[in-house]
mmJSON file of the N, C-alpha and C atoms, coordinates in Angstrom:
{"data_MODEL":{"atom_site":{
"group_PDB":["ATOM","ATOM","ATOM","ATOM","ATOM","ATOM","ATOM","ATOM","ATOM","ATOM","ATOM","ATOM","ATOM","ATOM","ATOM","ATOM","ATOM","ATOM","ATOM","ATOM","ATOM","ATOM","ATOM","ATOM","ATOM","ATOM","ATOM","ATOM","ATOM","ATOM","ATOM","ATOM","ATOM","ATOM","ATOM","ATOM","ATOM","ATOM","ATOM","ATOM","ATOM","ATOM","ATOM","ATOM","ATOM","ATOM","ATOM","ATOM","ATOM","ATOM","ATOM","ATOM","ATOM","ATOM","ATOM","ATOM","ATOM","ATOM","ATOM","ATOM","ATOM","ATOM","ATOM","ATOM","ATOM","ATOM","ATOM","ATOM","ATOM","ATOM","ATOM","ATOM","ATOM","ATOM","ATOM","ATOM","ATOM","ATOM","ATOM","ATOM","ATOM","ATOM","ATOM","ATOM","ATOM","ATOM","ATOM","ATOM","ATOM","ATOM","ATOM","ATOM","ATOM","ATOM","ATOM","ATOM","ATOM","ATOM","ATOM","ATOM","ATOM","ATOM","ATOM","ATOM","ATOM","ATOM","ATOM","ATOM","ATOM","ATOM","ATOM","ATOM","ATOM","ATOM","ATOM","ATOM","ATOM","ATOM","ATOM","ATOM","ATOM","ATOM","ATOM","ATOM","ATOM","ATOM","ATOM","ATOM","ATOM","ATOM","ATOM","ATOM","ATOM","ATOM","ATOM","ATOM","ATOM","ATOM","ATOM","ATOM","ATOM","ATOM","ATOM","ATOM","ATOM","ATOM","ATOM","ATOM","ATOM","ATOM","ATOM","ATOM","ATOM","ATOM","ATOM","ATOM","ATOM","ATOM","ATOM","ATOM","ATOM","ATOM","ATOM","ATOM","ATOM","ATOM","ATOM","ATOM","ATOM","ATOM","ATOM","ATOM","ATOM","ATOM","ATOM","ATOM","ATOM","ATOM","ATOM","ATOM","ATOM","ATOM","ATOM","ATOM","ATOM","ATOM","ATOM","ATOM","ATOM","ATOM","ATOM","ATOM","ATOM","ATOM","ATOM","ATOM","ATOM","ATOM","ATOM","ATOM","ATOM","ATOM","ATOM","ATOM","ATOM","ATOM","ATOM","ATOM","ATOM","ATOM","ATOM","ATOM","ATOM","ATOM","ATOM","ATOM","ATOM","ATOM","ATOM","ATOM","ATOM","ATOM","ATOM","ATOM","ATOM","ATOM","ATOM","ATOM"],
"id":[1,2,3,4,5,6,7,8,9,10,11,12,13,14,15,16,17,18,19,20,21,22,23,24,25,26,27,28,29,30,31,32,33,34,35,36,37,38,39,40,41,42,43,44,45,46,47,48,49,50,51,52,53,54,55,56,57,58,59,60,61,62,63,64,65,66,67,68,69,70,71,72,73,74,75,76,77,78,79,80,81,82,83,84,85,86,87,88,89,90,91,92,93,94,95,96,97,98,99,100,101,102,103,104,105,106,107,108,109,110,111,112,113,114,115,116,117,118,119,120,121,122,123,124,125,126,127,128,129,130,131,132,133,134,135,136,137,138,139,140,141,142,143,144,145,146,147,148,149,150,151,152,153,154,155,156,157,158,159,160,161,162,163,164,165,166,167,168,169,170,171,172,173,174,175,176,177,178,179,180,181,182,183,184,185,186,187,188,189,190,191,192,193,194,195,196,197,198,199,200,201,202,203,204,205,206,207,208,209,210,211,212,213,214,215,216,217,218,219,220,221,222,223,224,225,226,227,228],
"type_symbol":["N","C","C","N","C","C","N","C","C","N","C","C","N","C","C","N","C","C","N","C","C","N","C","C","N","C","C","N","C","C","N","C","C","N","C","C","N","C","C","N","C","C","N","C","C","N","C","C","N","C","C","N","C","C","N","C","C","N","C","C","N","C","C","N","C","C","N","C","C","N","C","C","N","C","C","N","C","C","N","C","C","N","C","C","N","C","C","N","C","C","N","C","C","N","C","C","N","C","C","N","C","C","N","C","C","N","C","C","N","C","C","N","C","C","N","C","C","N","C","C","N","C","C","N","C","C","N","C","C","N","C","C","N","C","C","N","C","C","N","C","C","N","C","C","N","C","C","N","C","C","N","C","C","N","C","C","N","C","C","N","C","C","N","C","C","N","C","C","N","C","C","N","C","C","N","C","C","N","C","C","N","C","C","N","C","C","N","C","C","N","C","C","N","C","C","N","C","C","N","C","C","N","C","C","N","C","C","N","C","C","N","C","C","N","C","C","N","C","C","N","C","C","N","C","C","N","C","C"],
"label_atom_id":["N","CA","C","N","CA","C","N","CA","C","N","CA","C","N","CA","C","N","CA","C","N","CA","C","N","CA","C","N","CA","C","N","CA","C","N","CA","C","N","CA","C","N","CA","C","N","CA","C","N","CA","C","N","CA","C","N","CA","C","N","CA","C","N","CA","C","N","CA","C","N","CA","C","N","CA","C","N","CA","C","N","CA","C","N","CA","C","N","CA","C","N","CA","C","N","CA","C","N","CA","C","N","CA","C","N","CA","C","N","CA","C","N","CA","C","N","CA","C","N","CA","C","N","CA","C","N","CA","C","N","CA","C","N","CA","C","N","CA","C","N","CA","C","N","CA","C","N","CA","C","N","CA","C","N","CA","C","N","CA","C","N","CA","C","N","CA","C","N","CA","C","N","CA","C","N","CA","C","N","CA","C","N","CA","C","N","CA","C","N","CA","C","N","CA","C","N","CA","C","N","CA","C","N","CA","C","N","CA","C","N","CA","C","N","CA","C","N","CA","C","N","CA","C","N","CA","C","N","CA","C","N","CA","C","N","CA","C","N","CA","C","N","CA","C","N","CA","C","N","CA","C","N","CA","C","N","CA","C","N","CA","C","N","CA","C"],
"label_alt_id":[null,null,null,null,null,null,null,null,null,null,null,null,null,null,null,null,null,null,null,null,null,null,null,null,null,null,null,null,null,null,null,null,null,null,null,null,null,null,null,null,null,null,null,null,null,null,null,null,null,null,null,null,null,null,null,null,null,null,null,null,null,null,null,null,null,null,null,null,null,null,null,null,null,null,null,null,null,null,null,null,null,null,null,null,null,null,null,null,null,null,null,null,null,null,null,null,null,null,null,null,null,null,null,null,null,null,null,null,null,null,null,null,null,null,null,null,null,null,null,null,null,null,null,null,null,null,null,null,null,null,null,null,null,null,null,null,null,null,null,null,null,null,null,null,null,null,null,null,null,null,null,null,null,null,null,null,null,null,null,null,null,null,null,null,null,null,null,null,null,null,null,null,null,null,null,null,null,null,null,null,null,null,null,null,null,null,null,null,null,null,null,null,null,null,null,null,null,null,null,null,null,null,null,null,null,null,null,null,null,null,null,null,null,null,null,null,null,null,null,null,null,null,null,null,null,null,null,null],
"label_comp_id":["UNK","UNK","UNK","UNK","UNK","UNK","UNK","UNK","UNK","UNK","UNK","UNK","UNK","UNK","UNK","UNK","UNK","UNK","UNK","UNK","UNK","UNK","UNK","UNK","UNK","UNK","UNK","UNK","UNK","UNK","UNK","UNK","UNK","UNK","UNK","UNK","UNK","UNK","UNK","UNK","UNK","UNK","UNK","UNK","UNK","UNK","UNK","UNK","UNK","UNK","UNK","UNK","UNK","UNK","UNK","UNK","UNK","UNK","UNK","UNK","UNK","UNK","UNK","UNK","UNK","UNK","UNK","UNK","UNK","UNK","UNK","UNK","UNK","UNK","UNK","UNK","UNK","UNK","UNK","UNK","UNK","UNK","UNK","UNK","UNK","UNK","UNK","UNK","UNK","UNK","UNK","UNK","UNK","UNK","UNK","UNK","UNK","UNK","UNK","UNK","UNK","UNK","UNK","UNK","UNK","UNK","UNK","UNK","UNK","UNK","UNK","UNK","UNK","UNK","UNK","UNK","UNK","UNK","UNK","UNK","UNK","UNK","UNK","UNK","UNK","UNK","UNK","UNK","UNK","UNK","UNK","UNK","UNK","UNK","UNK","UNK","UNK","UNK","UNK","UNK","UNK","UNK","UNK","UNK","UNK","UNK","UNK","UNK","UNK","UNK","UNK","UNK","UNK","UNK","UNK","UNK","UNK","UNK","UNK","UNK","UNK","UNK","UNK","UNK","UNK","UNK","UNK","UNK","UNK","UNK","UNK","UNK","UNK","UNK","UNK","UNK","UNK","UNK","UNK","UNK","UNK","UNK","UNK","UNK","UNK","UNK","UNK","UNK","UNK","UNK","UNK","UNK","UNK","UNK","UNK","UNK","UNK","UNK","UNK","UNK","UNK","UNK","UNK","UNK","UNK","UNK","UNK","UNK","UNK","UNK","UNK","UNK","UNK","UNK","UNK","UNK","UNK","UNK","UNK","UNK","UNK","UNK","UNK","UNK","UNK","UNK","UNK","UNK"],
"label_asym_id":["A","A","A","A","A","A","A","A","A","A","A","A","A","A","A","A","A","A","A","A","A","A","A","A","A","A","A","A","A","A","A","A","A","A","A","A","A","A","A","A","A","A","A","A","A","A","A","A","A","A","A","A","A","A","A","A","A","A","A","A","A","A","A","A","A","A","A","A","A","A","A","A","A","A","A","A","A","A","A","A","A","A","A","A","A","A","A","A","A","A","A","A","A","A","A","A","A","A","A","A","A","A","A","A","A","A","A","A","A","A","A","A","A","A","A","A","A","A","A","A","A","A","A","A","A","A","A","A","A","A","A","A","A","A","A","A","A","A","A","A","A","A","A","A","A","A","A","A","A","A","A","A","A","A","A","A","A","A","A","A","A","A","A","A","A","A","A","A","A","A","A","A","A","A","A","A","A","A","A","A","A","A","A","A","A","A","A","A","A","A","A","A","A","A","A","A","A","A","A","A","A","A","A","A","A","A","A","A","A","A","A","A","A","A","A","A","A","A","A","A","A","A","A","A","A","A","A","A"],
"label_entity_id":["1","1","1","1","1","1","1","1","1","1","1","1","1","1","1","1","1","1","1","1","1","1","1","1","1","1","1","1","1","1","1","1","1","1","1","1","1","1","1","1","1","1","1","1","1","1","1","1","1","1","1","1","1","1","1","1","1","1","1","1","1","1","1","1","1","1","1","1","1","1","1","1","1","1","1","1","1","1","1","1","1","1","1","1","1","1","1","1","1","1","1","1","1","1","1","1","1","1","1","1","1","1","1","1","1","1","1","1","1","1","1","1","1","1","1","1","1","1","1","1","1","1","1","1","1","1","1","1","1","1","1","1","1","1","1","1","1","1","1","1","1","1","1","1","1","1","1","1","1","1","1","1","1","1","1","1","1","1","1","1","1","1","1","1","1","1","1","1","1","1","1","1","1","1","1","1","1","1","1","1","1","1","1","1","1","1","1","1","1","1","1","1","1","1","1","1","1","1","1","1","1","1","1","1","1","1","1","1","1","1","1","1","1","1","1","1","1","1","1","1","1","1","1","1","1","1","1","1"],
"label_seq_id":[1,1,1,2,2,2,3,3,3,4,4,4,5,5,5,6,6,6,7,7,7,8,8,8,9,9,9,10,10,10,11,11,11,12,12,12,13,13,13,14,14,14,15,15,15,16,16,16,17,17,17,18,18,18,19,19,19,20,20,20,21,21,21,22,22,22,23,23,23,24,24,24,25,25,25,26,26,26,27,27,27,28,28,28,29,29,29,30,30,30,31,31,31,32,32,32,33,33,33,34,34,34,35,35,35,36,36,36,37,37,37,38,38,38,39,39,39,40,40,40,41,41,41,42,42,42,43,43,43,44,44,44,45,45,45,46,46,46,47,47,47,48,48,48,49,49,49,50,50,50,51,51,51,52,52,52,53,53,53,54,54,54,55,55,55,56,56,56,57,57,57,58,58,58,59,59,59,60,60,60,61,61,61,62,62,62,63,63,63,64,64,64,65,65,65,66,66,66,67,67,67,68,68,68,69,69,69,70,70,70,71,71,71,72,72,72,73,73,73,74,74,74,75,75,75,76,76,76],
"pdbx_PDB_ins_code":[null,null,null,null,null,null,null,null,null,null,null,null,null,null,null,null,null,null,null,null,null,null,null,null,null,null,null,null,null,null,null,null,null,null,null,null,null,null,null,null,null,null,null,null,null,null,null,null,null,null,null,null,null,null,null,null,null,null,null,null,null,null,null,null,null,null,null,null,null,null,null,null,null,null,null,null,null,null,null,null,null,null,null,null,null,null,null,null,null,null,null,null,null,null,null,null,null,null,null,null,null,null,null,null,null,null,null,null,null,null,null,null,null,null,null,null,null,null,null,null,null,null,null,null,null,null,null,null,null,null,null,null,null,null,null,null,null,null,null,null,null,null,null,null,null,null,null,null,null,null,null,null,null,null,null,null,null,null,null,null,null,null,null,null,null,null,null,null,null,null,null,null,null,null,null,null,null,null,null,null,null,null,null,null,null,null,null,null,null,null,null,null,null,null,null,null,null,null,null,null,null,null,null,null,null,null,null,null,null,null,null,null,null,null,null,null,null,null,null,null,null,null,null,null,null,null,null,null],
"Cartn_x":[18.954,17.951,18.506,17.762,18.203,17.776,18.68,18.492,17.741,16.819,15.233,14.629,14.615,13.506,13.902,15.042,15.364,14.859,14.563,14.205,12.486,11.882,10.499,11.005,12.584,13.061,13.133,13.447,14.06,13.059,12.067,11.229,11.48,11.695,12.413,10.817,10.917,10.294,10.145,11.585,11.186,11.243,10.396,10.252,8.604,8.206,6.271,5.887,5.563,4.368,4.097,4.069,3.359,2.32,2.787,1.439,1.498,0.978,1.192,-0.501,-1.296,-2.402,-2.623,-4.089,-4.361,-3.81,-4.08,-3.366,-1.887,-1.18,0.258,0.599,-0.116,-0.14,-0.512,-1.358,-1.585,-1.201,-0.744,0.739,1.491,2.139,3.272,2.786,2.153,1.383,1.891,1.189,1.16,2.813,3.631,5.047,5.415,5.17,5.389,4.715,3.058,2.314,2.75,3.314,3.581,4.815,5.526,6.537,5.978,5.174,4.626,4.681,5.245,5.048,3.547,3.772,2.748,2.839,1.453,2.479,2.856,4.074,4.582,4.643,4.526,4.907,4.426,3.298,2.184,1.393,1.159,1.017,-0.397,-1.668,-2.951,-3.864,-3.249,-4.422,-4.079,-4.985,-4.249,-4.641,-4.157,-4.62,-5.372,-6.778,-6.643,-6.95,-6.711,-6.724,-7.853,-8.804,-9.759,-10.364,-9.549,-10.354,-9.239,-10.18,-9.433,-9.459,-10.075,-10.093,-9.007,-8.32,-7.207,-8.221,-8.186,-8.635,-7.678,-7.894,-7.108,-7.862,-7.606,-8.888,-8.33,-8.873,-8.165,-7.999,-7.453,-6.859,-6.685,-8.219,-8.073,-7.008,-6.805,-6.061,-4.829,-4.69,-3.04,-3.531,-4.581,-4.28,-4.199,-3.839,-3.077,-4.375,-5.145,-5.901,-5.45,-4.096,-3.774,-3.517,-3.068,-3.162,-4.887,-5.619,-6.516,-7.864,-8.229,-8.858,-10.246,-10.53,-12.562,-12.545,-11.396,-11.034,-11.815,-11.333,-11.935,-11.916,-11.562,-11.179,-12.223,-13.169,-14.411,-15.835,-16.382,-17.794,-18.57,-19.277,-20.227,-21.503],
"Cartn_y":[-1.976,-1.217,0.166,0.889,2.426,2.751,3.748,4.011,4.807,5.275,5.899,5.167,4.225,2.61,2.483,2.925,2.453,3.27,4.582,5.403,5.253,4.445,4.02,3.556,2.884,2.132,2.824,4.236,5.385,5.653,4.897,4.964,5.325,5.78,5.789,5.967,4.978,4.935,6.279,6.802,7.965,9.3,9.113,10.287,10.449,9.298,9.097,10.482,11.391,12.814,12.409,12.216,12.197,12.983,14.078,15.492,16.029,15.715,16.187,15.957,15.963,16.026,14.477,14.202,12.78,12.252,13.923,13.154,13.283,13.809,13.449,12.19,11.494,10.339,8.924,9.265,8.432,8.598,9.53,9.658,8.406,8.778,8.158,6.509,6.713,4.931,3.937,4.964,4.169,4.017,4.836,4.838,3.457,2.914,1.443,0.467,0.445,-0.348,-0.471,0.67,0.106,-0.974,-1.141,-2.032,-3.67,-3.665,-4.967,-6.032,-7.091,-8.38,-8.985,-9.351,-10.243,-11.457,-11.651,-12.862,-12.826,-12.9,-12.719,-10.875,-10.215,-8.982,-8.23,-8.543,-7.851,-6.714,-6.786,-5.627,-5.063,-6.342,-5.883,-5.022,-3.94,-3.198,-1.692,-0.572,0.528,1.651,2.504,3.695,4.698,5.209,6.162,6.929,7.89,8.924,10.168,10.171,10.84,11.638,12.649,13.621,12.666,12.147,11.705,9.837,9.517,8.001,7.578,6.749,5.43,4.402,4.652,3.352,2.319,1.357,-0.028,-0.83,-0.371,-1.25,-1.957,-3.204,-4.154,-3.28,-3.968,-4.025,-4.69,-5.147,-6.185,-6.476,-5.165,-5.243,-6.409,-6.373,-6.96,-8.401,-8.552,-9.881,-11.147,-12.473,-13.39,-14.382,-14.441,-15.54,-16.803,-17.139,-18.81,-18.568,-18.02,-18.414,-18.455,-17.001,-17.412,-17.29,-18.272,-18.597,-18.026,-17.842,-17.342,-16.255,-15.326,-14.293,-13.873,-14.774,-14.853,-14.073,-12.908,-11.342,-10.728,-11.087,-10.043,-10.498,-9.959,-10.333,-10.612,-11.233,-11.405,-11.281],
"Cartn_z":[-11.525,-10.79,-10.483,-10.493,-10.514,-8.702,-8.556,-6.641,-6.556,-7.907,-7.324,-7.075,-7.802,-6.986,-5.236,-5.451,-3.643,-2.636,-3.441,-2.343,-1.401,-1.631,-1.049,-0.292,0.33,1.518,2.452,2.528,2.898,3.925,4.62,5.91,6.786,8.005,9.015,10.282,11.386,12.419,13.164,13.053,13.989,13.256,12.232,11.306,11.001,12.455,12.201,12.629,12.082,12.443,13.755,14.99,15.924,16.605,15.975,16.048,14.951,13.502,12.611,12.371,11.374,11.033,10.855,10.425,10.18,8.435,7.588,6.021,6.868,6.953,7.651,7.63,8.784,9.561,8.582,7.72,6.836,5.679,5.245,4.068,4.844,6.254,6.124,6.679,7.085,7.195,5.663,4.775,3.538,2.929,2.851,3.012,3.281,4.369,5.149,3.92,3.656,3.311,1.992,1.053,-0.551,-0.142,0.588,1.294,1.327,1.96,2.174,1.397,1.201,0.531,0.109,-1.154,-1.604,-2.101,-3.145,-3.418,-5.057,-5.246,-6.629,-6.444,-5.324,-5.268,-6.336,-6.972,-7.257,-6.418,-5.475,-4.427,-5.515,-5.279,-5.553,-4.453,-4.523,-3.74,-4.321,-3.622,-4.148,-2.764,-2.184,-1.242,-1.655,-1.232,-1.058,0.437,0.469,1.264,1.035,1.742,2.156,3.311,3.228,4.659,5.195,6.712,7.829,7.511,6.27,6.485,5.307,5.59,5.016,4.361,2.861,2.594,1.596,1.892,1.63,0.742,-0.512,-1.964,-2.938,-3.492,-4.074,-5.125,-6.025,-7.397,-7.99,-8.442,-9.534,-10.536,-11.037,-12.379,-11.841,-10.873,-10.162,-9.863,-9.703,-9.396,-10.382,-9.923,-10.442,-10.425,-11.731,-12.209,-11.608,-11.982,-11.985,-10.459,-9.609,-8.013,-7.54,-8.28,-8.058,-8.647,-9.314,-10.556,-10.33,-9.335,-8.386,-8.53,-8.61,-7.929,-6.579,-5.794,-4.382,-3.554,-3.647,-3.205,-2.949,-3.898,-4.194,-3.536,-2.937,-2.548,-3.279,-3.931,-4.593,-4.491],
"occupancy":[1.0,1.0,1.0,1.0,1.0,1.0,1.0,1.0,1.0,1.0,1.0,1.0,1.0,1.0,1.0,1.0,1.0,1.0,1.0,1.0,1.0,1.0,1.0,1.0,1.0,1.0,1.0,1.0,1.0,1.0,1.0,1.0,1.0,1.0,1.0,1.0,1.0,1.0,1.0,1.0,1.0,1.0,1.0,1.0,1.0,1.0,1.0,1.0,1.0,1.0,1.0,1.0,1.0,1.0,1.0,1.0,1.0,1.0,1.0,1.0,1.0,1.0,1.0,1.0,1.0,1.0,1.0,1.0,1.0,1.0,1.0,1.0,1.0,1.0,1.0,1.0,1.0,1.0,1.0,1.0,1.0,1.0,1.0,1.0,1.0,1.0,1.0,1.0,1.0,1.0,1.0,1.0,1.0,1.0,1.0,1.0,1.0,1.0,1.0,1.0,1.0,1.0,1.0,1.0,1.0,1.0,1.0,1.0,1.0,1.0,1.0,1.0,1.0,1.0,1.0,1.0,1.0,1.0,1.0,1.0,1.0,1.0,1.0,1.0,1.0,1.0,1.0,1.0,1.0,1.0,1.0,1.0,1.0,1.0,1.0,1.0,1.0,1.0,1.0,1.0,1.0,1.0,1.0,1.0,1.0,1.0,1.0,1.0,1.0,1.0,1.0,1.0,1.0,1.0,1.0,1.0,1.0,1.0,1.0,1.0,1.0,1.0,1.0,1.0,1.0,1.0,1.0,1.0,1.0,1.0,1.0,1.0,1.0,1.0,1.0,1.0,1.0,1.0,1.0,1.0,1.0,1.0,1.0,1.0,1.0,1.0,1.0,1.0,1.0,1.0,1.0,1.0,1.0,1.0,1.0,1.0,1.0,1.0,1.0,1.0,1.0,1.0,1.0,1.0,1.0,1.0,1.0,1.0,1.0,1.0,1.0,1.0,1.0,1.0,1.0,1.0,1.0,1.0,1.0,1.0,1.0,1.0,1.0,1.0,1.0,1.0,1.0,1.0],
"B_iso_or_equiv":[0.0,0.0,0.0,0.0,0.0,0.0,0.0,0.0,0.0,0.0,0.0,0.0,0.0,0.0,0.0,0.0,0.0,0.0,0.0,0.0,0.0,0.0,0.0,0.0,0.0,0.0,0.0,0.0,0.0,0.0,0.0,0.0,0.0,0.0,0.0,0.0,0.0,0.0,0.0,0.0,0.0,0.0,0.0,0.0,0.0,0.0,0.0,0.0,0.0,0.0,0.0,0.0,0.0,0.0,0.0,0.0,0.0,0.0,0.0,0.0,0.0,0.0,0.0,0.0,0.0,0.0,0.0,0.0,0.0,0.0,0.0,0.0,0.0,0.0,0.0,0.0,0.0,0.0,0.0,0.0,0.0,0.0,0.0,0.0,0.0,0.0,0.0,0.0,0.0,0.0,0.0,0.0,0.0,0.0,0.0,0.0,0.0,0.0,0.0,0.0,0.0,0.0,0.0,0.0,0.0,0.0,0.0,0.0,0.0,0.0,0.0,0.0,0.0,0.0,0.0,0.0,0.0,0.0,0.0,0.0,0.0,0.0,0.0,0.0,0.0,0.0,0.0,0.0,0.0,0.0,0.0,0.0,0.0,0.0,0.0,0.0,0.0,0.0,0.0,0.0,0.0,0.0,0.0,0.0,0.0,0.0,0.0,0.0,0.0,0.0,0.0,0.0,0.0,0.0,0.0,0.0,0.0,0.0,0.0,0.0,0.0,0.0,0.0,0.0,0.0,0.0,0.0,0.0,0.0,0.0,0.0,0.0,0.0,0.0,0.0,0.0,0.0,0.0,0.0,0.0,0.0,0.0,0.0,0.0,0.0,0.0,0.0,0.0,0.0,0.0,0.0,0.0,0.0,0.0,0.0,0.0,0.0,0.0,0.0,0.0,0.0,0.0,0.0,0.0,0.0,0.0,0.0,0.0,0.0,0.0,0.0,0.0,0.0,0.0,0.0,0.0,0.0,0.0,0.0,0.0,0.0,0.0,0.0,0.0,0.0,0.0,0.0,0.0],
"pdbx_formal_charge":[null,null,null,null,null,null,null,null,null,null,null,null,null,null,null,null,null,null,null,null,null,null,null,null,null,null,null,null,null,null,null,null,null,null,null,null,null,null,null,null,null,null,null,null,null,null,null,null,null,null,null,null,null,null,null,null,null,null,null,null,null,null,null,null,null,null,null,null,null,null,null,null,null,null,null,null,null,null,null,null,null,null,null,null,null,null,null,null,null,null,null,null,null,null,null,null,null,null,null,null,null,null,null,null,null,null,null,null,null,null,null,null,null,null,null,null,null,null,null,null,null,null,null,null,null,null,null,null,null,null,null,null,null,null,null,null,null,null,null,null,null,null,null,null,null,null,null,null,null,null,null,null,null,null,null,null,null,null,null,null,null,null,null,null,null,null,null,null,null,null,null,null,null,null,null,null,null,null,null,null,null,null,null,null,null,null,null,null,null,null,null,null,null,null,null,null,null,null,null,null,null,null,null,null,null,null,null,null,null,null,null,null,null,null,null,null,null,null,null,null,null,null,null,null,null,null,null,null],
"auth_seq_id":[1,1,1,2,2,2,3,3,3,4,4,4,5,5,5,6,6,6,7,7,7,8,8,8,9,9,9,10,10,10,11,11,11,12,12,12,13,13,13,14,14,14,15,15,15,16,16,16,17,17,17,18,18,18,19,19,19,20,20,20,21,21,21,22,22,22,23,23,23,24,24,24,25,25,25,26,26,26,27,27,27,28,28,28,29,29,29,30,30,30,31,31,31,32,32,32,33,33,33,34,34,34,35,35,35,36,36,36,37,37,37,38,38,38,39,39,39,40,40,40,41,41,41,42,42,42,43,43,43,44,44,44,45,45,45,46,46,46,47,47,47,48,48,48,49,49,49,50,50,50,51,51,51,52,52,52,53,53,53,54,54,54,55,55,55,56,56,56,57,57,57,58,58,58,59,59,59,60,60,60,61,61,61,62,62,62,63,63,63,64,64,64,65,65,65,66,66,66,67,67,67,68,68,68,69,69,69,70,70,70,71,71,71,72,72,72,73,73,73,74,74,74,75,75,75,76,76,76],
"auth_comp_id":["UNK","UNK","UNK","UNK","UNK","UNK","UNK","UNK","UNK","UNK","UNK","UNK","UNK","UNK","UNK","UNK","UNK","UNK","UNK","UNK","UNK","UNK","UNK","UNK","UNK","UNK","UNK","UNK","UNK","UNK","UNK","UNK","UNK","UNK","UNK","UNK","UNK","UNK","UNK","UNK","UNK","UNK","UNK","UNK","UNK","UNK","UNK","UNK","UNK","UNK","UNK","UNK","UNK","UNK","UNK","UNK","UNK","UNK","UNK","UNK","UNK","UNK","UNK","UNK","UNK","UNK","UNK","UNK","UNK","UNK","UNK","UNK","UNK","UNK","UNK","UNK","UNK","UNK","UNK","UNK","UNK","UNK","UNK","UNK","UNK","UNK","UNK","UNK","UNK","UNK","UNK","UNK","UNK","UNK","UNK","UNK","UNK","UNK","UNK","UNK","UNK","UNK","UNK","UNK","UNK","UNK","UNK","UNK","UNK","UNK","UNK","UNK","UNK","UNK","UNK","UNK","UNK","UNK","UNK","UNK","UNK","UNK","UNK","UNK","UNK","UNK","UNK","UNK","UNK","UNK","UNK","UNK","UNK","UNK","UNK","UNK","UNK","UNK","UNK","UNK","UNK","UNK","UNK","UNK","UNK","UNK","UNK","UNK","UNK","UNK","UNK","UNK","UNK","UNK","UNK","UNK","UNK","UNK","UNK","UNK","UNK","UNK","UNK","UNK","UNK","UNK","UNK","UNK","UNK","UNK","UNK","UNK","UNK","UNK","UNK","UNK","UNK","UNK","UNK","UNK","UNK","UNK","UNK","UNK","UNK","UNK","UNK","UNK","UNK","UNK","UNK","UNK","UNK","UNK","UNK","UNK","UNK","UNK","UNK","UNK","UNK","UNK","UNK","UNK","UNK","UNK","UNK","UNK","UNK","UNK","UNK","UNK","UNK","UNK","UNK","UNK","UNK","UNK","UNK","UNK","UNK","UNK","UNK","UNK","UNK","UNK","UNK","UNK"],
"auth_asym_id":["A","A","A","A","A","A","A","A","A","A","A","A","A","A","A","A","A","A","A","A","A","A","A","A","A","A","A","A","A","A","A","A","A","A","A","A","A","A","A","A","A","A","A","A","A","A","A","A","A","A","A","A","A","A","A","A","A","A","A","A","A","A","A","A","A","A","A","A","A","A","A","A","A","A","A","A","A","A","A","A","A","A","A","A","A","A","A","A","A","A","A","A","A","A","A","A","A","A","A","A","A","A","A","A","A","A","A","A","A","A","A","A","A","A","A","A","A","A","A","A","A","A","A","A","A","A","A","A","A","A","A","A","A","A","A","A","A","A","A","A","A","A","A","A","A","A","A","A","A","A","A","A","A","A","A","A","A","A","A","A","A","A","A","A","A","A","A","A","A","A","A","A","A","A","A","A","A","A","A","A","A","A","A","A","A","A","A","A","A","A","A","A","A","A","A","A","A","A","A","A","A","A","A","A","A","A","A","A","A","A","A","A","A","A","A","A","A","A","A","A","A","A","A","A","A","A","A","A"],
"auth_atom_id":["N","CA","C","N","CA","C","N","CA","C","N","CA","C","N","CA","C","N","CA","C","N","CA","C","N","CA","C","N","CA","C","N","CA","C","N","CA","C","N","CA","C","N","CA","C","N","CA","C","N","CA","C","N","CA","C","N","CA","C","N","CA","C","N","CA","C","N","CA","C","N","CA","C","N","CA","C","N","CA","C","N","CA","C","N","CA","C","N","CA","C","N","CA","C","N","CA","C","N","CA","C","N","CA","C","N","CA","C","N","CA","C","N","CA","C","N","CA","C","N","CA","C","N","CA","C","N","CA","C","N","CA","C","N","CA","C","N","CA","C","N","CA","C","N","CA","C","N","CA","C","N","CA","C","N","CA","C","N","CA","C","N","CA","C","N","CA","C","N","CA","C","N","CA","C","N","CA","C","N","CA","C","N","CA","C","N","CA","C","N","CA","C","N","CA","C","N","CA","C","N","CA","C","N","CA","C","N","CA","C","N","CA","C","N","CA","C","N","CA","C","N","CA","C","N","CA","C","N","CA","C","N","CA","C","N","CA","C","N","CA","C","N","CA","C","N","CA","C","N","CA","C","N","CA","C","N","CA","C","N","CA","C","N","CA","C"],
"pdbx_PDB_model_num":[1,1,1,1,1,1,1,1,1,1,1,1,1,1,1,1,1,1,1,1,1,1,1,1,1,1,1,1,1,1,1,1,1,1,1,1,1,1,1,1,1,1,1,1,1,1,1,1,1,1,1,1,1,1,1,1,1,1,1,1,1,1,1,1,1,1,1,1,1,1,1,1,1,1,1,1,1,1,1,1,1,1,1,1,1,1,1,1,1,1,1,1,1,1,1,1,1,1,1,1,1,1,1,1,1,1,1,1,1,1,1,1,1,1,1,1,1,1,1,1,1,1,1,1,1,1,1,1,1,1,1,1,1,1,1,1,1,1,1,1,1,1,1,1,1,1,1,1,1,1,1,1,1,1,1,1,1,1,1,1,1,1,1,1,1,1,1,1,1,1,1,1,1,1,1,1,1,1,1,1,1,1,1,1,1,1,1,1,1,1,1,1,1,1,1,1,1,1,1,1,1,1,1,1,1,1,1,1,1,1,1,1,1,1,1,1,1,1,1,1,1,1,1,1,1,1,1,1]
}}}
């Protein structure tokens, strides 16, 4: 593994914008969230960032048929 992969670890709590703008704030939100565990660490979702709203949207392409065969994710 190469230590550019490592650098997404490189988070730090007290490096949160606290008065910085809302993309600021949600840049570094998402920083944390590509972090997050899944399952088989597929990490099906994707960000975007709009104006002042965070959005949090699946990603099909990522997900795992055999865990889940409905793809039960999706509204129908």
């Amino acid at each position: 593994m190469s230590f550019a992969n490592l650098a997404a670890w490189n988070v730090k709590a007290s490096e949160f914008p606290a008065t910085g703008t809302t993309l600021e704030k949600a840049r570094y939100a998402v920083r944390y969230a590509i972090l997050a565990p899944s399952s088989h660490n597929t990490q099906p979702w994707h960000f975007i960032i709009n104006g002042d709203e965070l959005l949090v949207c699946a990603d099909r392409t990522r997900s795992l048929p055999n865990i889940d065969p409905f793809d039960s994710g999706i509204d129908h």
